[in-house]
C-alpha positions in Angstrom: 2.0 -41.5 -25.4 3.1 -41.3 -22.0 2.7 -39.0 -19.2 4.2 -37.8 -16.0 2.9 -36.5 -13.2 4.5 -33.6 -11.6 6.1 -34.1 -8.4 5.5 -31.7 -5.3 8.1 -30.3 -3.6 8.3 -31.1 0.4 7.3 -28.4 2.7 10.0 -29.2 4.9 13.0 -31.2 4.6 14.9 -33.6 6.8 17.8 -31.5 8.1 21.2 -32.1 6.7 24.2 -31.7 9.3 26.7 -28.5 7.9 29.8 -28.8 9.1 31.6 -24.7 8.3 35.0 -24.4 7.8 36.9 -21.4 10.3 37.6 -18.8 8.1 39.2 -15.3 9.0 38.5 -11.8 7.7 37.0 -8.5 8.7 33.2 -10.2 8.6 34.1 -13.1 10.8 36.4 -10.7 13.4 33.2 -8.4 13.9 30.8 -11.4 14.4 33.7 -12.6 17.3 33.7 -8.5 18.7 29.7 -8.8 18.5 28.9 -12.0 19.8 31.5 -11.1 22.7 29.7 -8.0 23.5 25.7 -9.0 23.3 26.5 -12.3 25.6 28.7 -10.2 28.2 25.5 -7.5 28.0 23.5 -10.8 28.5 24.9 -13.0 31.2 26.7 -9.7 33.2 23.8 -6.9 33.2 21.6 -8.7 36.2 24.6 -8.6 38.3 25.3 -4.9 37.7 24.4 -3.0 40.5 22.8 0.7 40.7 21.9 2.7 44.0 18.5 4.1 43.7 18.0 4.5 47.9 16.6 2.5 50.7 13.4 0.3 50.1 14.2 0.3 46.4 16.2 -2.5 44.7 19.6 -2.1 43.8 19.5 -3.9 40.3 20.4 -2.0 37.8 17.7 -3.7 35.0 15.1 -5.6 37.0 11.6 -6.6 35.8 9.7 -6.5 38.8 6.3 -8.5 38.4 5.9 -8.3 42.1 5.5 -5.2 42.5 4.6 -4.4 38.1 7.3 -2.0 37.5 10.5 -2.3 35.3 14.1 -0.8 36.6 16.6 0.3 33.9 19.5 2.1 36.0 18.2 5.6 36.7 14.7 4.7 34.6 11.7 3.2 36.3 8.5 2.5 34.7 5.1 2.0 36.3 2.2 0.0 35.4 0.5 2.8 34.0 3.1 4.0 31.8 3.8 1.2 29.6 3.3 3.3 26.8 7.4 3.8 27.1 7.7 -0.2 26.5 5.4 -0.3 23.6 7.5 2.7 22.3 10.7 0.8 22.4 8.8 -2.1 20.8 8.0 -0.1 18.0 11.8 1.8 17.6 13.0 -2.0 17.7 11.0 -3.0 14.5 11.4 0.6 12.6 15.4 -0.4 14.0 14.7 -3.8 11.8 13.2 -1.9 8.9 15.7 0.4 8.6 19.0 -1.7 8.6 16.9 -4.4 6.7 16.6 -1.7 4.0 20.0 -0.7 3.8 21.7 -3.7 4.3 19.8 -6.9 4.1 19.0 -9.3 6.8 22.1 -7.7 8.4 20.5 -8.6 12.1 20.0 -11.6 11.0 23.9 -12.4 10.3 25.0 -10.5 13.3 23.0 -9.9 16.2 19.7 -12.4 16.2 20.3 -14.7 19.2 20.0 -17.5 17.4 23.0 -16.7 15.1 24.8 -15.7 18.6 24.5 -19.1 20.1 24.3 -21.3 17.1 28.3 -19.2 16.4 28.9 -19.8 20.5 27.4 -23.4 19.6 29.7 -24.3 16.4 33.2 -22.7 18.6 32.3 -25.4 21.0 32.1 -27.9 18.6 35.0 -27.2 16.5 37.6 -26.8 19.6 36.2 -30.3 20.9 36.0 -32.4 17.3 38.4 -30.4 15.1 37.5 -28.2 12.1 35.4 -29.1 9.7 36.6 -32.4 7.8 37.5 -33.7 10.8 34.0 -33.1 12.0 33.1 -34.8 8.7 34.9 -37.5 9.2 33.8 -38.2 12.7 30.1 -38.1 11.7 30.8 -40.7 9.1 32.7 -43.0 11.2 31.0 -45.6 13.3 30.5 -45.4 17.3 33.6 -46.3 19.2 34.7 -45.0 22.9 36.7 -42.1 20.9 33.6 -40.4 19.4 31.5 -41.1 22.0 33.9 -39.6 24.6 33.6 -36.4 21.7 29.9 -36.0 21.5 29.5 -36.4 25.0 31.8 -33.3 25.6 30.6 -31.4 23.2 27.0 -31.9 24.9 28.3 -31.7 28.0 29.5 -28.3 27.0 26.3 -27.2 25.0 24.0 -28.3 28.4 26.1 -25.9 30.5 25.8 -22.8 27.7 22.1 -23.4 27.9 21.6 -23.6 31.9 23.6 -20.4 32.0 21.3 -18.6 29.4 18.2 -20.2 31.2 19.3 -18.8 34.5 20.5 -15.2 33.5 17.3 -15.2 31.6 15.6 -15.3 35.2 17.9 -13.4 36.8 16.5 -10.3 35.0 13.3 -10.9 37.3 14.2 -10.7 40.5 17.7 -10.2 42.5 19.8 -11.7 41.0 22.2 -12.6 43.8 19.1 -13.5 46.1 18.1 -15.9 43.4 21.4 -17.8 42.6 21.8 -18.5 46.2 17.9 -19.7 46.5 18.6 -22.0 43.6 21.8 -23.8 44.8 20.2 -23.9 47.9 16.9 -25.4 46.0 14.7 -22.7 47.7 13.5 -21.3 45.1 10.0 -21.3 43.4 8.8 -24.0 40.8 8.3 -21.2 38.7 12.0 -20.3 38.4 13.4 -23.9 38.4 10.6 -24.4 35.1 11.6 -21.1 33.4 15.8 -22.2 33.6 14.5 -26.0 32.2 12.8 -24.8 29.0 15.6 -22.0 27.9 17.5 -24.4 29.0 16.1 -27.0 26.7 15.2 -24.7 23.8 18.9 -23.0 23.7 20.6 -26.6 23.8 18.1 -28.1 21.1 18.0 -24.7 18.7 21.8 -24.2 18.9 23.0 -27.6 18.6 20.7 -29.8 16.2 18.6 -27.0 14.7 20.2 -24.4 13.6 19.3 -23.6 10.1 16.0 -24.9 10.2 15.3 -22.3 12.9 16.3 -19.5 10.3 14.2 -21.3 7.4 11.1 -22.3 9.1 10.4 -21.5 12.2 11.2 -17.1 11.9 8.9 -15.3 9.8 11.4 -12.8 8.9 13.4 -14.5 5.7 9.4 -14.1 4.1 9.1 -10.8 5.5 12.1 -9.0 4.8 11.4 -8.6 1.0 8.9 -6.0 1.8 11.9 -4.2 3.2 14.1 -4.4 0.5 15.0 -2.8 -2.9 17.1 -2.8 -5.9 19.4 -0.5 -4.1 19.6 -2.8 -0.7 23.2 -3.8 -0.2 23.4 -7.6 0.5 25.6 -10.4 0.1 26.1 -11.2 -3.3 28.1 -13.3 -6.3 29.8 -11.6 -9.5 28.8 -14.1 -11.9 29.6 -11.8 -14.4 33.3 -11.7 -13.1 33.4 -15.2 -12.0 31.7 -17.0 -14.6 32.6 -19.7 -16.6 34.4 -21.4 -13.4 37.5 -23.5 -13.8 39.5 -25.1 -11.6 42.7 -25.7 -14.2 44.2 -21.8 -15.0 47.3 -23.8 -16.7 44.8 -25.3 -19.7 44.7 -24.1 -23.2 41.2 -22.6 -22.6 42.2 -21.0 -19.1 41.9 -17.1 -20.5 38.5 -18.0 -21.6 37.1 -18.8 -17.7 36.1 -16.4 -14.7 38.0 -15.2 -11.4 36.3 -18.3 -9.3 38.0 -21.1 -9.4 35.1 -23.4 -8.3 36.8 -24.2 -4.9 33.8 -24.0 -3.1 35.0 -22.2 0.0 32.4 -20.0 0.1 29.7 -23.3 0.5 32.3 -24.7 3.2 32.2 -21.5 5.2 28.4 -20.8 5.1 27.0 -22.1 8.4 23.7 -22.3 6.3 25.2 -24.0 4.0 23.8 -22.8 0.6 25.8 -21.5 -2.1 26.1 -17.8 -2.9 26.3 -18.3 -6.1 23.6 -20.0 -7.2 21.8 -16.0 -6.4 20.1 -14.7 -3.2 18.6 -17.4 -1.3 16.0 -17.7 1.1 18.4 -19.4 4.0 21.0 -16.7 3.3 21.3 -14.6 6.6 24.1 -12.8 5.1 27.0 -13.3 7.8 29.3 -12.6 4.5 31.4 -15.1 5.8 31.5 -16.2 2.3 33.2 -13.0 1.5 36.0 -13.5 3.9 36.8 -17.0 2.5 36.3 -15.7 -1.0 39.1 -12.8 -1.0 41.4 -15.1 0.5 41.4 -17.4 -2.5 41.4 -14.4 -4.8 44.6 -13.3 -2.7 46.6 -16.4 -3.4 45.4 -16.6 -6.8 46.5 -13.2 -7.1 42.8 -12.0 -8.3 41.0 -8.6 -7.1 39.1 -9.1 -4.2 34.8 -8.5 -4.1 34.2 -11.6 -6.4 31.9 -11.9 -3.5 30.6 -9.0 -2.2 28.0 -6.7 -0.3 26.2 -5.0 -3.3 23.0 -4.0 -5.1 21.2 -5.3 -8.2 21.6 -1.9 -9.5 25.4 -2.1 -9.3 25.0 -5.3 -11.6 24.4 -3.3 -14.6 26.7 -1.0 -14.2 29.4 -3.1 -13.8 29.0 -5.1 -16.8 28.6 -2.0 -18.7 32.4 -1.3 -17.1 30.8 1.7 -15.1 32.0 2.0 -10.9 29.1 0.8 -8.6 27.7 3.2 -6.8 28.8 4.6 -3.4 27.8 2.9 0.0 26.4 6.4 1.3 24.1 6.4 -2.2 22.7 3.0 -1.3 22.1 3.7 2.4 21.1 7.0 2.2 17.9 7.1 0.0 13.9 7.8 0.7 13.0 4.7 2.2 15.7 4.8 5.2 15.6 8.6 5.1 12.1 7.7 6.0 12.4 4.8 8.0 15.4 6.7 10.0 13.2 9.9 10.6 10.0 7.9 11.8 12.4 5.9 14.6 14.2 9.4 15.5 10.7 11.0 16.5 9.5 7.8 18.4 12.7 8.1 20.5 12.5 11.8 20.6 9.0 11.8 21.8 10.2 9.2 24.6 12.5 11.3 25.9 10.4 14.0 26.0 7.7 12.0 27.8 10.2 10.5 30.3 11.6 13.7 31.2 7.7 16.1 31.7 6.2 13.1 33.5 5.3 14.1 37.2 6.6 12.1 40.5 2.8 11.9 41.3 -0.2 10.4 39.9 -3.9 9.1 40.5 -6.4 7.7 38.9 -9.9 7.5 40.0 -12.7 4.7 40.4 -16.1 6.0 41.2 -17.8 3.3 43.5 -21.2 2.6 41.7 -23.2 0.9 44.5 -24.6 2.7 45.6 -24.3 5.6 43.2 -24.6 8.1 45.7 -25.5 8.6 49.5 -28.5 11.1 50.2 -27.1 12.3 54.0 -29.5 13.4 57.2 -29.1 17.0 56.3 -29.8 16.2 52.6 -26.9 16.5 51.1 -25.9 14.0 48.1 -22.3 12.1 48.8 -20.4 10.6 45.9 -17.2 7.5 47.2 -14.3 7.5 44.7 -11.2 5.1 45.2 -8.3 6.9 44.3 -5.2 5.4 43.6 -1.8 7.6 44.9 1.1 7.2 43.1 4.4 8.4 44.7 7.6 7.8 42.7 9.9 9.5 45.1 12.3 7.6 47.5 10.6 9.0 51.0 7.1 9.3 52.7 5.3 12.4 51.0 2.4 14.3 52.2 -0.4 14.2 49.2 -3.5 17.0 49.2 -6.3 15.8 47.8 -9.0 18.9 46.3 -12.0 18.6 43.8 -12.7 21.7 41.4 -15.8 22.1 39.9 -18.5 24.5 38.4 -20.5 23.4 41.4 -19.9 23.7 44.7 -18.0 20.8 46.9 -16.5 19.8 50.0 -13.9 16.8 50.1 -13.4 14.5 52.9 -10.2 11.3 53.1 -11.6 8.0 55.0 -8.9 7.6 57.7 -7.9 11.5 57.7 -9.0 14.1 59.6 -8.3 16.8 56.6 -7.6 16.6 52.9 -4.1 15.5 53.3 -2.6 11.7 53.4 0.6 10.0 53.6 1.7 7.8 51.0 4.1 5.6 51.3 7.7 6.4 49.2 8.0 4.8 45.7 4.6 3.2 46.4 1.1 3.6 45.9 -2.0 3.7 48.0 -5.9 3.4 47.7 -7.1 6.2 49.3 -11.2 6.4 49.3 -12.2 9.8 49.0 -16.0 11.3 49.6 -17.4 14.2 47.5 -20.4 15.7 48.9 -22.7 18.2 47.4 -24.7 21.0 49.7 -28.2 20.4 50.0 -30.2 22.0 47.0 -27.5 22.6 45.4 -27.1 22.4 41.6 -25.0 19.3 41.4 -27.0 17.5 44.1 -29.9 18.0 41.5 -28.3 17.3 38.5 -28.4 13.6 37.2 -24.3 14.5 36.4 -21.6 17.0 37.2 -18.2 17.2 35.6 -15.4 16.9 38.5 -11.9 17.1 38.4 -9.7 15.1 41.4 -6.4 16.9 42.2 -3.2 15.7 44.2 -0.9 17.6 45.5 2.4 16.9 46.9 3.1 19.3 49.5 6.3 19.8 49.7 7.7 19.2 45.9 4.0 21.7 45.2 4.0 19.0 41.6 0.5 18.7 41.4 -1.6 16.2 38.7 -5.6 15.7 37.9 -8.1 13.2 36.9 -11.4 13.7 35.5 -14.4 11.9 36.6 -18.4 12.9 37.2 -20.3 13.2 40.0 -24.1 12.0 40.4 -26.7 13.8 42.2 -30.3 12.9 42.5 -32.2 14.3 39.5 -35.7 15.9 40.2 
């Protein structure tokens, strides 16, 4: 008696080169409309210009780590306020939930940079070596001057793709026109030269020799997207219940006995994964439905219905092969779970709004200085030190008064002021250190702690805004 052993499957396997055929079709014209507008928005926004007044940069999107605040046309955001990034953080993945939902790994197939540049990568490739069995062929045939004078083109052609999405990359972080002329010039920091190097080494080697395996192993989201999906999730699917048996010769005696597909494989030679639809929903699949294009234009010559390869849901599946129509798009979209999903990312970008358009032009937050605690004066008085911070977002000089309220009685005095009013600085901030002191005898100079509030007021817009802190006396 003998046995086997069973063998184990490899956790990762050696990449195979896919060469996809050009196709043409609604699917494939959208990915060229797409992938035109989301590099354009890429490569053009940093040198888009936008007049926000003097001392203020005239970028219109700008992350400014300099100075820790983030310029998006007539939107800026301060340190403090990064609540309105992590807001957009979390409409982006209800965003990915939602259209996962309804329609598969749909950002996947159209809008993940990696498809975007690995599409930009495979143009390049195919106008320099020819469409796909004339790739084929090349890679097969030995190294002479011809194909090396190819590859090197094509490289040549990748390199400058990737420098250019390096260096808009860094471009979003400072001027962008000061920057190009500090880098031609090679004034410009380490830093920057480092930053264009590795985007420009990761776009070159994740477009160009790893494309699928970026999809299969390195993104988390093919393992994910399950979770997000249903029986009533449209995605890329096969008819096997249409195409099925295949058969290649219609003319045979048996020929009204096989399926619509005709087992030409154009939907494998399309598929820049290159897996086969119809072998059932795949892991790899990132559901470009370029395999639909290719499919209906078989099933056009061949004079067949188009859809043998479709967008769809397993719940259409039985009611097709019980002769029923599938359901309507708007049925499959619009259900609980993106109803939900939809309502959740409308009040996250409602409640935004609302908090970008109530937020005051001033601020302050407040720093009690502990050592010492407090400061017992010649007429015994008990004085607290506070560094307050002054925030003015408007584009000139403004006149800030500072006040303290209290159940207790206070006065209020500005280091470097001879009253309760200082300057700040326009679209700037300023450490201001303010003194609190307490009347001899008082109640809060005998109390171990006394609830203050900090106001500042800006004197000519009157917007006014508060921030709690305490104030120690000298317990008896």
């Amino acid at each position: 008696m003998s046995t086997t052993e069973p063998t184990e499957e490899p956790l990762y396997s050696a990449r195979e080169p896919i060469f996809p055929r050009r196709v043409s079709g609604p699917f494939r014209t959208l990915k060229w409309w797409l992938m035109a507008l989301t590099l354009g928005i890429y490569y053009l926004t940093p040198w888009v210009r936008w007049d926000r007044g003097p001392n203020l940069p005239d970028q219109a999107v700008l992350v400014d780590l300099a100075d820790r605040r983030f310029f998006m046309f007539w939107i800026e955001i301060w340190p403090h306020e990064f609540y309105f990034v992590a807001g957009l953080l979390i409409m982006a993945g209800l965003g990915l939930f939602l259209f996962t939902s309804a329609l598969g790994r749909v950002w996947c197939g159209y809008g993940c940079p990696q498809t975007v540049w690995t599409d930009l990568f495979i143009l390049v490739e195919r106008w320099v070596e020819g469409d796909r069995n004339k790739r084929v062929k090349l890679w097969n045939a030995p190294w002479d001057a011809r194909k090396a004078r190819l590859r090197i083109t094509k490289w040549a052609l990748w390199l400058m793709i990737a420098v250019a999405t390096g260096g808009a990359w860094v471009f979003y972080f400072t001027d962008a026109p000061t920057l190009l002329r500090n880098l031609v010039t090679l004034d410009a920091s380490p830093v920057a030269y480092g930053t264009i190097a590795v985007l420009t080494l990761t776009t070159f080697t994740f477009g160009g020799f790893m494309r699928e395996q970026v999809c299969i192993y390195m993104c988390p989201w093919p393992r994910i997207q399950a979770a997000m999906m249903d029986e009533d999730t449209l995605t890329v699917a096969y008819r096997d219940w249409r195409g099925e048996p295949r058969g290649k010769h219609r003319k045979a005696a048996d020929a009204d006995q096989l399926g619509d597909c005709i087992d030409c494989n154009a939907c494998v030679n399309v598929c820049p994964m290159g897996i086969d639809i119809r072998d059932g929903q795949q892991l790899a699949c990132i559901t470009c439905a370029l395999c639909i294009d290719a499919c209906d234009d078989v099933m056009d010559k061949i004079g067949k219905p188009r859809g043998l390869i479709d967008y769809m849901a397993l719940t259409d599946e039985p009611r097709e092969r019980a002769g029923q129509p599938p359901k309507s798009v708007w049925k499959h979209v619009f259900r609980p779970r993106t109803i939900l999903y939809t309502a959740l990312w409308s009040s996250v970008g409602v409640a935004l709004l609302v908090a970008l358009f109530i937020r005051s032009d001033v601020d302050l937050t407040v720093s009690p200085v502990r050592n010492p605690t407090f400061v017992t004066l010649s007429d015994g008085s008990i004085r607290n030190t506070y560094d307050v911070r002054l925030r003015n977002k408007q584009g000139e000089d403004r006149a800030f008064l500072v006040t303290a309220t209290s159940d207790a009685e206070f006065t209020v005095d500005l280091e470097g002021s001879g009253d309760q009013t200082v300057i700040v600085p326009a679209d700037a901030t300023k450490l201001q250190r303010v003194y609190v002191t307490a009347p001899a005898g008082s109640a809060a100079a005998q109390s171990a702690r006394t609830d203050l509030q900090i106001w500042v007021e800006d004197v000519e817009a009157q917007e006014r805004a508060s921030a709690g802190t305490v104030f120690n006396g000298r317990e008896q």
